[in-house]
Steps between C-alpha positions, in 0.01 A plus 500: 500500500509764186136624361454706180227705671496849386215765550507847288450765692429892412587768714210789441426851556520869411862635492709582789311329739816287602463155259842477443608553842256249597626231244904630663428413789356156453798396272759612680416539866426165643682177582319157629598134481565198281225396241336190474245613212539824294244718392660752244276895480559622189467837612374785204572877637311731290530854418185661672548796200187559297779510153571141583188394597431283155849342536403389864146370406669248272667355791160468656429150344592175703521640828439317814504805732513846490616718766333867458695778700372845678657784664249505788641937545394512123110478422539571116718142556207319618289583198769461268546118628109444522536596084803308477295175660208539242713477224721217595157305604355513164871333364499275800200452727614192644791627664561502883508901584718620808447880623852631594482864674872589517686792706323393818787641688454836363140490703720367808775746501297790400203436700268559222183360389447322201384669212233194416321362790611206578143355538453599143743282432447206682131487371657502170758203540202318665313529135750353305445220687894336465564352791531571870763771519448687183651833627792551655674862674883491387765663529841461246709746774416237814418181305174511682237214349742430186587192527152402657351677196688234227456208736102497496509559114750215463296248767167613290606432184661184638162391692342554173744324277430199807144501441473505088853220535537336830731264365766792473520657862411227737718675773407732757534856345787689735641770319845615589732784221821471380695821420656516190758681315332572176202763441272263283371307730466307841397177629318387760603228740173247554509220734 
């Protein structure tokens, strides 16, 4: 069974706090089973340099999730994303918000603390009020919570598309990834 589902997603943050290493790794480290039902992310990686920053705000419209990264060593990274969060919520306040703190191994293997407390930040994903597991620890070097990270976007956006059209996912929502060759884009495996 083919579906046209597709969900736009932005990747968000300051620069160098390991986006595109995060996006890497989702595209091109994984392999899972045969689909039944696709769901396609249409996955935006944006340039967390303030000289771009009007060039990425225009990509800001029609989003169904946004997934705003922090270097949890990096405390000027944490304010940067809070700023980068206001703006893209006056463009698109209706959009489900992920926190993403990357370079969790870098705490792990250097056995240091976190530049922003991590209760700080958990107090903050609570008040965006998105969804059960708004923030997520990652790591691009281990593949730690990756994968976990784009399934609960894809299975919210999917639980919402359920509830606002029931008629177009009336199967259990299993999400499984496919890896793929190409650097545009990946699917998701539903069944």
């Amino acid at each position: 069974m083919e579906s046209q589902l597709s969900f736009k997603v932005l990747i968000l943050g300051p620069k160098r706090v390991g986006k595109s290493s995060l996006v890497r790794k989702f595209v091109f480290d994984d392999d899972n089973g045969p689909p039944t039902l696709r769901a396609k992310l249409k996955i935006w990686d944006t340039s967390g340099q303030e000289r771009f920053e009007a060039v990425c705000r225009a990509y800001y419209h029609s989003t169904e999730a946004a997934i705003l990264c922090f270097d949890p060593t990096n405390e000027v990274s944490w304010k940067e994303m809070q700023s980068i969060l206001n703006k893209f919520n006056v463009i698109n306040p209706d959009s489900k918000i992920y926190l993403c703190g990357t370079k969790f191994d870098i705490l792990e293997d250097e056995l240091k603390e976190p530049c922003v407390d991590p209760e700080l930040v958990q107090e903050f994903a609570n008040s965006l009020n998105c969804g059960a597991k708004v923030f997520m620890e990652t790591s691009s070097k281990l593949g730690t919570h990756i994968d976990e990270l784009f399934r609960t976007l894809t299975e919210d956006c999917l639980s919402d598309l359920a509830e606002t059209s029931p008629e177009v996912l009336n199967t259990a929502i299993s999400v499984e990834s496919q890896k793929r060759r190409s650097w545009c884009c990946r699917q998701f495996r539903l069944y």
